[in-house]
Every structure is written in C-alpha cells, then in structure tokens.
N, CA, C and O atoms as a CHARMM CRD file, in Angstrom:
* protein
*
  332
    1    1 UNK  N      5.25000   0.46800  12.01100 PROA 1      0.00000
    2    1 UNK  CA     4.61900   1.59300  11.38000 PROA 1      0.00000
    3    1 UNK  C      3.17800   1.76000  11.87000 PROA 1      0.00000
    4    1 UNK  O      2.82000   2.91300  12.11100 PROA 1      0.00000
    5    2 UNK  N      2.41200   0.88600  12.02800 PROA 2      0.00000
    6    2 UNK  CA     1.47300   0.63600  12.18000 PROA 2      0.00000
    7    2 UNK  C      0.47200   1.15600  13.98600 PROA 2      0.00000
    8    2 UNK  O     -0.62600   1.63000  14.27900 PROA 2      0.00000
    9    3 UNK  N      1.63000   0.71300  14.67700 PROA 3      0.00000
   10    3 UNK  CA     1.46800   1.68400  16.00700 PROA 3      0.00000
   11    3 UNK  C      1.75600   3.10300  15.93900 PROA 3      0.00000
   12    3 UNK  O      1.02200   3.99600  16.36200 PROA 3      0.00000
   13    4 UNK  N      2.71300   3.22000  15.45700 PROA 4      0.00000
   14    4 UNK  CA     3.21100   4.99800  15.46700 PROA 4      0.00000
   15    4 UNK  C      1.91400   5.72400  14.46200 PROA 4      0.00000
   16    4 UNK  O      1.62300   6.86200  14.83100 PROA 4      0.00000
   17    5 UNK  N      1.33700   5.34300  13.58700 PROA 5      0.00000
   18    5 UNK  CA     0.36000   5.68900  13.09300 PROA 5      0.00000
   19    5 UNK  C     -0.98000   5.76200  14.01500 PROA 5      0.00000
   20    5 UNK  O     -1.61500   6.81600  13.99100 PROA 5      0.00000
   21    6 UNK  N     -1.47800   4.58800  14.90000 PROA 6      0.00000
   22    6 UNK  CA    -2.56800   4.88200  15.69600 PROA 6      0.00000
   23    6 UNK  C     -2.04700   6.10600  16.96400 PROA 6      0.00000
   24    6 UNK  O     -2.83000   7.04100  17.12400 PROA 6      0.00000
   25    7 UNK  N     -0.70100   6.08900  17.87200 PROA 7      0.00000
   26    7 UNK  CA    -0.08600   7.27200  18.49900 PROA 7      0.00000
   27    7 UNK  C     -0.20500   8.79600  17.57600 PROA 7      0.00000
   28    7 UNK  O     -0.12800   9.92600  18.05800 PROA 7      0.00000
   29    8 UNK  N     -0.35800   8.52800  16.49900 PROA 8      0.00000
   30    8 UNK  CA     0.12400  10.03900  15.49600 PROA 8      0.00000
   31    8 UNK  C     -1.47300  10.44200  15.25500 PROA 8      0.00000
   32    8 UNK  O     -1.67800  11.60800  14.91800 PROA 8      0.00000
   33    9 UNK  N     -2.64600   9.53400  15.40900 PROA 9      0.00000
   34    9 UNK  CA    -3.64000  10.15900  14.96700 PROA 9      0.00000
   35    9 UNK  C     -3.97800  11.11100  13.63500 PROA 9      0.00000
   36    9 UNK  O     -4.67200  12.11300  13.46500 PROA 9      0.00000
   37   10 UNK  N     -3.27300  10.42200  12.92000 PROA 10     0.00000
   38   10 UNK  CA    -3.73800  11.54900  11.38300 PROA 10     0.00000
   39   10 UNK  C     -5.29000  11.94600  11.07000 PROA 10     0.00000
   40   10 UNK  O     -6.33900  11.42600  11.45000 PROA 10     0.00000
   41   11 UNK  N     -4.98800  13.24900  10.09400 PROA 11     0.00000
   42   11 UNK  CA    -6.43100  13.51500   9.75800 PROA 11     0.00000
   43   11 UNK  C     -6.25600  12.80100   8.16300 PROA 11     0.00000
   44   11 UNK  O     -7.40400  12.60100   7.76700 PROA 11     0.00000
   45   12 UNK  N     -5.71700  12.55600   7.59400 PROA 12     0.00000
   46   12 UNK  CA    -5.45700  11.65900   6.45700 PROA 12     0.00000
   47   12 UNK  C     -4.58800  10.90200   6.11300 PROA 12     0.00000
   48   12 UNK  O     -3.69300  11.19800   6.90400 PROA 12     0.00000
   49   13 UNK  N     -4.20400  10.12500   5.48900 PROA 13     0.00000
   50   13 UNK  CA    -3.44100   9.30500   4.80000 PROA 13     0.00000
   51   13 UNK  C     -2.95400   9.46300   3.26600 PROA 13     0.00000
   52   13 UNK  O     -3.55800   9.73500   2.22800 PROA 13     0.00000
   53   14 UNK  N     -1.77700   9.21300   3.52900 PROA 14     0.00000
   54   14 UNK  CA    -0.89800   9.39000   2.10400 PROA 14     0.00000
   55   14 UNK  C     -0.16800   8.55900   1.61300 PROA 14     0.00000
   56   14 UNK  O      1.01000   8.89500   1.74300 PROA 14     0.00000
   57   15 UNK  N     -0.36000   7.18000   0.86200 PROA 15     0.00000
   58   15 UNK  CA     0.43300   6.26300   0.40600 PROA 15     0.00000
   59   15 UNK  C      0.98700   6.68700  -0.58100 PROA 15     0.00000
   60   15 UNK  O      0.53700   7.18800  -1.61100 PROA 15     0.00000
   61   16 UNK  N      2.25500   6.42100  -0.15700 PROA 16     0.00000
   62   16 UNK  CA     3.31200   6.75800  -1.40500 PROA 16     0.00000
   63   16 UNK  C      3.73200   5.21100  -2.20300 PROA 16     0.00000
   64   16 UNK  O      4.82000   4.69700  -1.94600 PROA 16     0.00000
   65   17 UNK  N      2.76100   4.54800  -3.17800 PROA 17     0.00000
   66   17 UNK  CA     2.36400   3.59900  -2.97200 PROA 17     0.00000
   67   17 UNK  C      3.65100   3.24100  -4.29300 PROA 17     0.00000
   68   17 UNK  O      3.58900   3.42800  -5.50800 PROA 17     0.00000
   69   18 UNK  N      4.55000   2.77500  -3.59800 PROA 18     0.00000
   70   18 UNK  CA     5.68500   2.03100  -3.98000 PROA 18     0.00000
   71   18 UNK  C      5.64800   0.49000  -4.24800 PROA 18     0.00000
   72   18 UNK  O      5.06400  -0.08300  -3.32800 PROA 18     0.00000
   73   19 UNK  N      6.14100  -0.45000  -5.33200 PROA 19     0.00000
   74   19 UNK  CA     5.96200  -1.62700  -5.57500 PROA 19     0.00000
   75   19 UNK  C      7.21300  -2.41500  -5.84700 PROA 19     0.00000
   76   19 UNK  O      7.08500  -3.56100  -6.27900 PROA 19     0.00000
   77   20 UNK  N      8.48200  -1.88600  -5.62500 PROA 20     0.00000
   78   20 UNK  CA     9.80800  -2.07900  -5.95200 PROA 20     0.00000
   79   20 UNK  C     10.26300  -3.17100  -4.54200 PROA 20     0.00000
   80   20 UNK  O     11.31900  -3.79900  -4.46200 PROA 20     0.00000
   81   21 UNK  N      9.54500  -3.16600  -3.89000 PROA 21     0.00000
   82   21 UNK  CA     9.68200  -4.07300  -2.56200 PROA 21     0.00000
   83   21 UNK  C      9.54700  -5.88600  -2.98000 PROA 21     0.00000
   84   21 UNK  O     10.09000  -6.80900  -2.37300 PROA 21     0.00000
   85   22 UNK  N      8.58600  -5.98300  -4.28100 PROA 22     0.00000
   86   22 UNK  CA     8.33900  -7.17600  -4.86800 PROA 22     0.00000
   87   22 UNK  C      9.69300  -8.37500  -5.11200 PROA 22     0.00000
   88   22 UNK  O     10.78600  -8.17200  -5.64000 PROA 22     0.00000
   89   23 UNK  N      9.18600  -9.54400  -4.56400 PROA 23     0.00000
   90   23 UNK  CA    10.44200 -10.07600  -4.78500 PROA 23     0.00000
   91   23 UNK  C     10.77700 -10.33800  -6.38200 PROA 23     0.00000
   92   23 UNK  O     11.80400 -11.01100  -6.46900 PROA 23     0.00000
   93   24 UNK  N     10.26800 -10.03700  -7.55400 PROA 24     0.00000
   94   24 UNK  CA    10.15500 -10.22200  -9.00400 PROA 24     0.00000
   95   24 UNK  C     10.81500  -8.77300  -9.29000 PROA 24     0.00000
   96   24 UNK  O     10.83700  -8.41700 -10.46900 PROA 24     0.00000
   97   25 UNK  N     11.29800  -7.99700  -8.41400 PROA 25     0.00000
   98   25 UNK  CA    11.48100  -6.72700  -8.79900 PROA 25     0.00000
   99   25 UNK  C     13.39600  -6.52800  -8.82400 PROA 25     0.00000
  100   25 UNK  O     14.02600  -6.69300  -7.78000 PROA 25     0.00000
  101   26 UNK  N     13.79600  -6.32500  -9.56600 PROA 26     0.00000
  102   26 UNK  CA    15.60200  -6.22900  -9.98000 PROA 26     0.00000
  103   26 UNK  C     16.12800  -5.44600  -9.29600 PROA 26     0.00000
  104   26 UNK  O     17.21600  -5.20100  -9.81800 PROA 26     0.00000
  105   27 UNK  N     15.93200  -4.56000  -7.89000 PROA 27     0.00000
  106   27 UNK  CA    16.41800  -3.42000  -7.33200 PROA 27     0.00000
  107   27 UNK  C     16.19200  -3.72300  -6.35100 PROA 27     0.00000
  108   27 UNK  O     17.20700  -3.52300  -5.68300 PROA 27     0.00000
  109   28 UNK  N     15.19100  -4.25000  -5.56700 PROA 28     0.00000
  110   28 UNK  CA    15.11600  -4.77100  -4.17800 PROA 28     0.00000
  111   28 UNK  C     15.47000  -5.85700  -3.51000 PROA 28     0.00000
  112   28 UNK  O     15.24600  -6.99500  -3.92200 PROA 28     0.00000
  113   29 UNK  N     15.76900  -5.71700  -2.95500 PROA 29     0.00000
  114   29 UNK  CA    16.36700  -6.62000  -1.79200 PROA 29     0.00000
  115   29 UNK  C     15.33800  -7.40100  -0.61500 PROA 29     0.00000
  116   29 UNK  O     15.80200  -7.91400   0.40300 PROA 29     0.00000
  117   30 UNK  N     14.10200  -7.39300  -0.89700 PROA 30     0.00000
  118   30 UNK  CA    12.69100  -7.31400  -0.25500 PROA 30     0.00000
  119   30 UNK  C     12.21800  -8.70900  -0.80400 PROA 30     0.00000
  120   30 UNK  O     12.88100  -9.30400  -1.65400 PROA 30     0.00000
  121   31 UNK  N     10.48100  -9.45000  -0.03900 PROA 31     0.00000
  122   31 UNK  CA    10.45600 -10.66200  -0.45600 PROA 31     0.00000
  123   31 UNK  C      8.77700 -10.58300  -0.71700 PROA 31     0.00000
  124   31 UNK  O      7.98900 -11.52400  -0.61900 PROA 31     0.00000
  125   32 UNK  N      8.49800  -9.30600  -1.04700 PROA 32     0.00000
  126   32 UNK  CA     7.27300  -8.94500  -0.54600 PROA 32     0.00000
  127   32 UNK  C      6.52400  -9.95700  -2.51400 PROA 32     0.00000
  128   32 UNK  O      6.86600  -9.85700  -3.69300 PROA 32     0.00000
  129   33 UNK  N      5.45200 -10.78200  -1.76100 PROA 33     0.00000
  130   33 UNK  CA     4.84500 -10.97700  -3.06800 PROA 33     0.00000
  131   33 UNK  C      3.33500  -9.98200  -3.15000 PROA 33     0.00000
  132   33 UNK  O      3.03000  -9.03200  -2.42900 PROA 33     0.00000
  133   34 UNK  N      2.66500 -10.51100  -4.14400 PROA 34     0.00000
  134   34 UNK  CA     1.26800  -9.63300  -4.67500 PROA 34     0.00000
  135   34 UNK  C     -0.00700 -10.01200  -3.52800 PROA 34     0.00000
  136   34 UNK  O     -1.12500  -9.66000  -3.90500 PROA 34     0.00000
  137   35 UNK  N      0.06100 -10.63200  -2.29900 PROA 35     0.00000
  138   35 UNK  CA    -1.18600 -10.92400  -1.54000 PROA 35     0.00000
  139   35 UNK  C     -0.11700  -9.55500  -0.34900 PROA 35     0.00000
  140   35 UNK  O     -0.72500  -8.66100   0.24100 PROA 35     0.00000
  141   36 UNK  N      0.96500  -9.66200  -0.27500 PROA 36     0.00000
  142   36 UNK  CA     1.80300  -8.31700   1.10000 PROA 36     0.00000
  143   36 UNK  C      0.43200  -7.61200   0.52400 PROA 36     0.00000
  144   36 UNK  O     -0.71800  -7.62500   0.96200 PROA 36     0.00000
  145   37 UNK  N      1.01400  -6.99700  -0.62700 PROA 37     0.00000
  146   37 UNK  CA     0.61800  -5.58000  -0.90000 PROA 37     0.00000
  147   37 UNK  C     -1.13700  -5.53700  -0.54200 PROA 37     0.00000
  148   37 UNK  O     -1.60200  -4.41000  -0.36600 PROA 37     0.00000
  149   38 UNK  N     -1.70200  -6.24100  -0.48000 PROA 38     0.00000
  150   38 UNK  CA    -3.27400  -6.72900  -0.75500 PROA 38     0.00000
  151   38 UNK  C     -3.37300  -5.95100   1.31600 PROA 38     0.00000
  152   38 UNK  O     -3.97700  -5.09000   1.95500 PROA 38     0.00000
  153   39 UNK  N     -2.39500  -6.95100   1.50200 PROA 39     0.00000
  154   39 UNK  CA    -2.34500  -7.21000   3.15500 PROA 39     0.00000
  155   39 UNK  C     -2.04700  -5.53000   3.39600 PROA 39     0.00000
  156   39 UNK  O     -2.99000  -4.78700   3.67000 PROA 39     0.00000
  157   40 UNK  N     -1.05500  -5.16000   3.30400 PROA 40     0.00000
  158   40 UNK  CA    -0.46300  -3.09000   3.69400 PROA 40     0.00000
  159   40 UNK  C     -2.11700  -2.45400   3.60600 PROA 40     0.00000
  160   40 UNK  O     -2.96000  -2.23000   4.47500 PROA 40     0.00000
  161   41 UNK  N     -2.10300  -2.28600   2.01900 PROA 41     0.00000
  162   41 UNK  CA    -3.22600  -1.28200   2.14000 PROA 41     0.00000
  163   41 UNK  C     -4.62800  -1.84200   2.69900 PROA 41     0.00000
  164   41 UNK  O     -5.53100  -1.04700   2.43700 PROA 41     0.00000
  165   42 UNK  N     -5.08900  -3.03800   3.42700 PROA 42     0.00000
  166   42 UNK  CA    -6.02000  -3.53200   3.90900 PROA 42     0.00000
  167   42 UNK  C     -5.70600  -2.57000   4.95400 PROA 42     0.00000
  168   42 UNK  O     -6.37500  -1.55000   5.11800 PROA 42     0.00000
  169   43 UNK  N     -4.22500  -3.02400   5.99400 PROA 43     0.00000
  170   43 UNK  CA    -4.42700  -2.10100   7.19900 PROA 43     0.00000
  171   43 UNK  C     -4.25000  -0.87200   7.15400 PROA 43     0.00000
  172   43 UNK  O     -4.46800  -0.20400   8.16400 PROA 43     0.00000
  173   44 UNK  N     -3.85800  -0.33900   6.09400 PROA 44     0.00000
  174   44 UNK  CA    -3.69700   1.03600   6.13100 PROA 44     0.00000
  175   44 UNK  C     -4.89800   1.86200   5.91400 PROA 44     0.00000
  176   44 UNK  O     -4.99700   3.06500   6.15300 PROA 44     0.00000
  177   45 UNK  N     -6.31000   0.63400   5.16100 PROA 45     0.00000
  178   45 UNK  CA    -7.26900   1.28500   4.78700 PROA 45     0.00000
  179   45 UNK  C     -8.41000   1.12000   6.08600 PROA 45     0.00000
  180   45 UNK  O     -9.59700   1.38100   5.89300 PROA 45     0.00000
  181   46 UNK  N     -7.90300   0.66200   7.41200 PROA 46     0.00000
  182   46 UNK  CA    -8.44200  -0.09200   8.70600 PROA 46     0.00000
  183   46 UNK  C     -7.62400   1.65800   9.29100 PROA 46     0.00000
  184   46 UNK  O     -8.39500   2.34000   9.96500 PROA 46     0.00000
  185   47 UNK  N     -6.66500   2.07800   9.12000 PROA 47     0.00000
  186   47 UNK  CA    -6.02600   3.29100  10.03900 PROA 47     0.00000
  187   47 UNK  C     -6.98600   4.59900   9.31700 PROA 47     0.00000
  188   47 UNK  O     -7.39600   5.52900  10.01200 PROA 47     0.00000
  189   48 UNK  N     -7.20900   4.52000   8.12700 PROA 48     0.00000
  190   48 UNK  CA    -8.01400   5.31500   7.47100 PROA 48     0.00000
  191   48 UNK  C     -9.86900   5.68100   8.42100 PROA 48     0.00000
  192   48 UNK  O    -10.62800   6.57100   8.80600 PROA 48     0.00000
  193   49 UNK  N     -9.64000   3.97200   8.31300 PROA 49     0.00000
  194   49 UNK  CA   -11.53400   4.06000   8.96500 PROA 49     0.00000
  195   49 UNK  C    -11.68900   4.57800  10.12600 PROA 49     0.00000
  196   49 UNK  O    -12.69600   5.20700  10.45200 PROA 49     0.00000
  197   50 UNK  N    -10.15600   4.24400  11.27500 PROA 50     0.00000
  198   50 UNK  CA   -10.65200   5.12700  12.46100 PROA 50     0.00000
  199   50 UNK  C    -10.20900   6.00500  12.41100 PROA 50     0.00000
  200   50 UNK  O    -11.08100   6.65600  11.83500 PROA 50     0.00000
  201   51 UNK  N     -9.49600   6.59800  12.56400 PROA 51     0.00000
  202   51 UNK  CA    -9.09000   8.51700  12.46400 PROA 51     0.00000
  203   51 UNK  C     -9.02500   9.07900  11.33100 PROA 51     0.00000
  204   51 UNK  O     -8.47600  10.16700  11.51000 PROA 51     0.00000
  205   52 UNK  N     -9.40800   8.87100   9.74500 PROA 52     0.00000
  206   52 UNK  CA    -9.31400   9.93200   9.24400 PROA 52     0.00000
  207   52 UNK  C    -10.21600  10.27400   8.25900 PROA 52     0.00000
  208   52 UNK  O    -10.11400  10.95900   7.24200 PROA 52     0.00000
  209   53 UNK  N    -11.70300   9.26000   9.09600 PROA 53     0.00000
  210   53 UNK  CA   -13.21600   9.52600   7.79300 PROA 53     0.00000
  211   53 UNK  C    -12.73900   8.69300   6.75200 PROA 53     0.00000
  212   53 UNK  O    -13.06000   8.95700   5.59300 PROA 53     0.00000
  213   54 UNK  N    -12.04500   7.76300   6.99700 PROA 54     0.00000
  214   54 UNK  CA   -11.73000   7.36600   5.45900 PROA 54     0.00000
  215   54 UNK  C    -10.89600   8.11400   4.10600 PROA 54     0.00000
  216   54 UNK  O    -10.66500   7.82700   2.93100 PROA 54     0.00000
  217   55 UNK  N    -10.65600   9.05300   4.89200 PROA 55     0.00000
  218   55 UNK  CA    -9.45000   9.84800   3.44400 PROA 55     0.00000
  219   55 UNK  C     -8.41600   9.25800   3.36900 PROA 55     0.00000
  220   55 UNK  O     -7.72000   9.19800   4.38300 PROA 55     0.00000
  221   56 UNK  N     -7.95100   8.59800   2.08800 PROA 56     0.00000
  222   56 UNK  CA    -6.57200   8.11600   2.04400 PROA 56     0.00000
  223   56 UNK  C     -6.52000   8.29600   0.38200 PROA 56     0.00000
  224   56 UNK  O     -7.43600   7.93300  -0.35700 PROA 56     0.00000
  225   57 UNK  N     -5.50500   8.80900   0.01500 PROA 57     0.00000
  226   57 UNK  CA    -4.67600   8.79100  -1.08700 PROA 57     0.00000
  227   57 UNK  C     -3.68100   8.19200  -1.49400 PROA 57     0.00000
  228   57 UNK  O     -2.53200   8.33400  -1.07700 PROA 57     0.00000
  229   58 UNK  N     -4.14700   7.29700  -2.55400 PROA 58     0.00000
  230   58 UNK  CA    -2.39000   6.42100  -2.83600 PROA 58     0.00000
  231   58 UNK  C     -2.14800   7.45200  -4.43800 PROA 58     0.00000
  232   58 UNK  O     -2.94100   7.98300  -5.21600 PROA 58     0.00000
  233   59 UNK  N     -0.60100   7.35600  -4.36900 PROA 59     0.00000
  234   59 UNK  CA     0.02200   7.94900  -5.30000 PROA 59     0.00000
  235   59 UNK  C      1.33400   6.89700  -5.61200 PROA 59     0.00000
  236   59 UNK  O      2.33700   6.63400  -4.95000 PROA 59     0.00000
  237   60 UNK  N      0.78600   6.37400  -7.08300 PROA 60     0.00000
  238   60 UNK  CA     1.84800   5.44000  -7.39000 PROA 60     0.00000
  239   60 UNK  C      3.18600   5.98500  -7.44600 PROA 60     0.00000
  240   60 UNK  O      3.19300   7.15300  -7.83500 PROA 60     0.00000
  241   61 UNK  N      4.50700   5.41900  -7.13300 PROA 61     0.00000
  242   61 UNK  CA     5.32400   5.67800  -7.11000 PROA 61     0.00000
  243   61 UNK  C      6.69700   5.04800  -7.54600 PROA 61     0.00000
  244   61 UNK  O      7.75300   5.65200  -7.73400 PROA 61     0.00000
  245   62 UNK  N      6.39100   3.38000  -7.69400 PROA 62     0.00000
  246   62 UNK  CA     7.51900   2.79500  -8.22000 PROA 62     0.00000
  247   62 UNK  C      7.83600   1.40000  -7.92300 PROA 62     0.00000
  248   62 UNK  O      7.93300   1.10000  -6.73300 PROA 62     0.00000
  249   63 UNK  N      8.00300   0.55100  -8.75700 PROA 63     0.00000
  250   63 UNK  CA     8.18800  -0.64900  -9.30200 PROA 63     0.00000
  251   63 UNK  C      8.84800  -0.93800 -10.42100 PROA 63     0.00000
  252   63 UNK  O      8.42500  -0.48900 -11.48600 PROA 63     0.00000
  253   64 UNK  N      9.78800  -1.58900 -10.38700 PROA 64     0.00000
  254   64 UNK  CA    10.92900  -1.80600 -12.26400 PROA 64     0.00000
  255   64 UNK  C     10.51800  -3.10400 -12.83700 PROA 64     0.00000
  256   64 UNK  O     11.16100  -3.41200 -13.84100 PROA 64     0.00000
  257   65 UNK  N      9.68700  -3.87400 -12.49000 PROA 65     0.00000
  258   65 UNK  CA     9.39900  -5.67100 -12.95500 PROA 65     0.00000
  259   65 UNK  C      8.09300  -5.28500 -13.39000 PROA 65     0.00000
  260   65 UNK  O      7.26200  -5.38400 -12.48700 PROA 65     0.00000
  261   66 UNK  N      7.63300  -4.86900 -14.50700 PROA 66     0.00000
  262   66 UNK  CA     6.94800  -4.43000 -14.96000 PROA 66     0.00000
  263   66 UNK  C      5.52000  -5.61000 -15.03200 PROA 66     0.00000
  264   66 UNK  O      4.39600  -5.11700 -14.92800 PROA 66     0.00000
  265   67 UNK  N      5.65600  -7.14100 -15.21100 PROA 67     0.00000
  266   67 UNK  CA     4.53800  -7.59700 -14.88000 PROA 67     0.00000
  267   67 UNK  C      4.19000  -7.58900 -13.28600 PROA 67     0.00000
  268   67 UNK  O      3.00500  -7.58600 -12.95000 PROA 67     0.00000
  269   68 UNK  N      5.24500  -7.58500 -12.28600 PROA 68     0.00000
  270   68 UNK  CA     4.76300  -7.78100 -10.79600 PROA 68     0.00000
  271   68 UNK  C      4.25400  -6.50700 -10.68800 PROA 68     0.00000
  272   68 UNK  O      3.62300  -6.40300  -9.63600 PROA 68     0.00000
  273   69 UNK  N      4.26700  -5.37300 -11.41500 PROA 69     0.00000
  274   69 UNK  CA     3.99000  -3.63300 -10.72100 PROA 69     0.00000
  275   69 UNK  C      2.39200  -3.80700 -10.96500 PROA 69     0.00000
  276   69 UNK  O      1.49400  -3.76800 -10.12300 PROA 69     0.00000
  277   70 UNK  N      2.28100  -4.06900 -12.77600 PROA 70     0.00000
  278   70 UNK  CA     0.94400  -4.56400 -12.79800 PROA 70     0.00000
  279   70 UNK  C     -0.40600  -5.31300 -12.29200 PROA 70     0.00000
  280   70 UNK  O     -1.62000  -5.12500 -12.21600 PROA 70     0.00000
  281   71 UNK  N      0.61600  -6.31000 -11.98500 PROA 71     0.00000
  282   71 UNK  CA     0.03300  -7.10400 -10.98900 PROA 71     0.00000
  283   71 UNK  C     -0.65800  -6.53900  -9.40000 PROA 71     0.00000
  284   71 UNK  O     -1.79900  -6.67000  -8.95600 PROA 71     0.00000
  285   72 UNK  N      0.45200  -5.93800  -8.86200 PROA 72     0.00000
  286   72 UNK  CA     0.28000  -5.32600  -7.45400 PROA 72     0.00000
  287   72 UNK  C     -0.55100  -3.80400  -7.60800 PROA 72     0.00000
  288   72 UNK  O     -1.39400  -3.37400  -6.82100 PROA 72     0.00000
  289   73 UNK  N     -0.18000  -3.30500  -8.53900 PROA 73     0.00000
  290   73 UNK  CA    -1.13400  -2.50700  -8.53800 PROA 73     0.00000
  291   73 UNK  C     -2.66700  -2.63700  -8.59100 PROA 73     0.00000
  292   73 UNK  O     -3.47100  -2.02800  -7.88600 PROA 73     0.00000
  293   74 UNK  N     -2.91600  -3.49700  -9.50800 PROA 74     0.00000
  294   74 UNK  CA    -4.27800  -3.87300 -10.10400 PROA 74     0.00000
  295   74 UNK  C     -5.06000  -4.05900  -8.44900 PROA 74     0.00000
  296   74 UNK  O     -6.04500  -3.48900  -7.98000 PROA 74     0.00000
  297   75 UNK  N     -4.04400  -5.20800  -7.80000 PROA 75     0.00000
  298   75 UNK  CA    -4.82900  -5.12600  -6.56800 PROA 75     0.00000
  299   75 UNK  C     -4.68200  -4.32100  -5.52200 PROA 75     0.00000
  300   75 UNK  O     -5.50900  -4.41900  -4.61500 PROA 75     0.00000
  301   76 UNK  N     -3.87000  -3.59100  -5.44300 PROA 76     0.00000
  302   76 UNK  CA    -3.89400  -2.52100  -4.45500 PROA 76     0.00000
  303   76 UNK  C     -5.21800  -1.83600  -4.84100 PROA 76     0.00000
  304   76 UNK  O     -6.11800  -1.90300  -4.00500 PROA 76     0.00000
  305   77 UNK  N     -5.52200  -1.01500  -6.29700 PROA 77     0.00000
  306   77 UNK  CA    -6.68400  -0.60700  -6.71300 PROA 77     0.00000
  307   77 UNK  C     -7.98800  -1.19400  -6.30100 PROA 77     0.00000
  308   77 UNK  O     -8.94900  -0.50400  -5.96300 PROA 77     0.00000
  309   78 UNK  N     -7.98400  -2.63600  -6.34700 PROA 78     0.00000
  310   78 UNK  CA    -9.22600  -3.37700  -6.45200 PROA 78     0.00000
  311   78 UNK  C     -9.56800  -3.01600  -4.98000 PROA 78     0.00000
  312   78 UNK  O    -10.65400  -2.52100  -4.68000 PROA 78     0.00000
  313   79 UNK  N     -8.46000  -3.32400  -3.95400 PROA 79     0.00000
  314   79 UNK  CA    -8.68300  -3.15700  -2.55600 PROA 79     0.00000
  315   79 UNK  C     -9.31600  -2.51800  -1.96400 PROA 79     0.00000
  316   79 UNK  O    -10.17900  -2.70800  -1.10800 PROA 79     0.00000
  317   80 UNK  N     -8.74500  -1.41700  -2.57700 PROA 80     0.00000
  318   80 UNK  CA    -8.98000   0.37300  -2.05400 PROA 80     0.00000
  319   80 UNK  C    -10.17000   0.52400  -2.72500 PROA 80     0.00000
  320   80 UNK  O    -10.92600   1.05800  -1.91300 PROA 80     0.00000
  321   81 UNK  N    -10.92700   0.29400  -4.07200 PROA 81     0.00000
  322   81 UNK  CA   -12.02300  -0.01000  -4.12900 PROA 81     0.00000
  323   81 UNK  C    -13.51100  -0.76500  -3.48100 PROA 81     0.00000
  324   81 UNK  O    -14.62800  -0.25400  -3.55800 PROA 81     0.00000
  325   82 UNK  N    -13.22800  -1.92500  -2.92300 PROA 82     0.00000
  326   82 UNK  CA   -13.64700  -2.34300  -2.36100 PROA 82     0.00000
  327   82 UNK  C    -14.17600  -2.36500  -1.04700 PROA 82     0.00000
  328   82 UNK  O    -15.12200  -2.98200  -0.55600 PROA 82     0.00000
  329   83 UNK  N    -13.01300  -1.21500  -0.39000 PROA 83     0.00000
  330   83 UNK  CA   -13.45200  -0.40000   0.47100 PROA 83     0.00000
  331   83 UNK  C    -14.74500  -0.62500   1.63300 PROA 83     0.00000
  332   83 UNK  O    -15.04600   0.28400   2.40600 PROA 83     0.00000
C-alpha cells in the first residue's frame, strides 16, 4: 500500500480508520495488536508530510471487541495528535 501511495501522489489522505483487524476482535481473521495500529497511522502520517501538507482525515469505522477498539483508537488519536 504504501508504495502505490508514494506512485499516486495524493493531495490528501483519507483513513477509513477500521479496528476489526485486532487479534481480540470476533470477526477477523487478522493478528494485528494495539502498537500495528500505532505503527499504520505513523506511516500514513509520514505519506501525509510529503505530498499532502499534512491533510489527513481519519474517520472511524469499525471494530466489534469493544475493549481492543478502545484501546486502538485512543492511540491512533494520541498519534495523529502528536503529530
């Protein structure tokens, strides 16, 4: 994803910021724990800094393990804060 994004040159970013990937999560099939998610939007907020001024929008979208969503969210937020 991560190459096709520096080839695509965006003028912004749009996380469709999904959390159902968690391995604590009852629907996925995924092994992703709460430092992945820390790790995604780090580089996604690194694709932000060079081509798109820094515009990026996350829009929560979905997680069913209701303490791991919490969890991953809190730091996806903190991340993207931190900025």
């Amino acid at each position: 994803m991560l190459p096709a994004l520096d080839s695509f040159d965006p003028d912004f970013l749009m996380i469709s910021a999904g959390f159902d990937a968690h391995r604590d999560d009852p629907l996925a099939g995924l092994s992703f724990d709460d430092e992945d998610y820390v790790w995604v939007t780090r580089k996604l907020m690194g694709v932000a800094d060079r081509y798109c001024d820094r515009r990026l929008i996350s829009v929560l979208e979905g997680g069913y393990d209701h303490a791991a969503l919490a969890r991953s969210v809190a730091l996806h937020v903190a991340t993207l804060m931190k900025g």
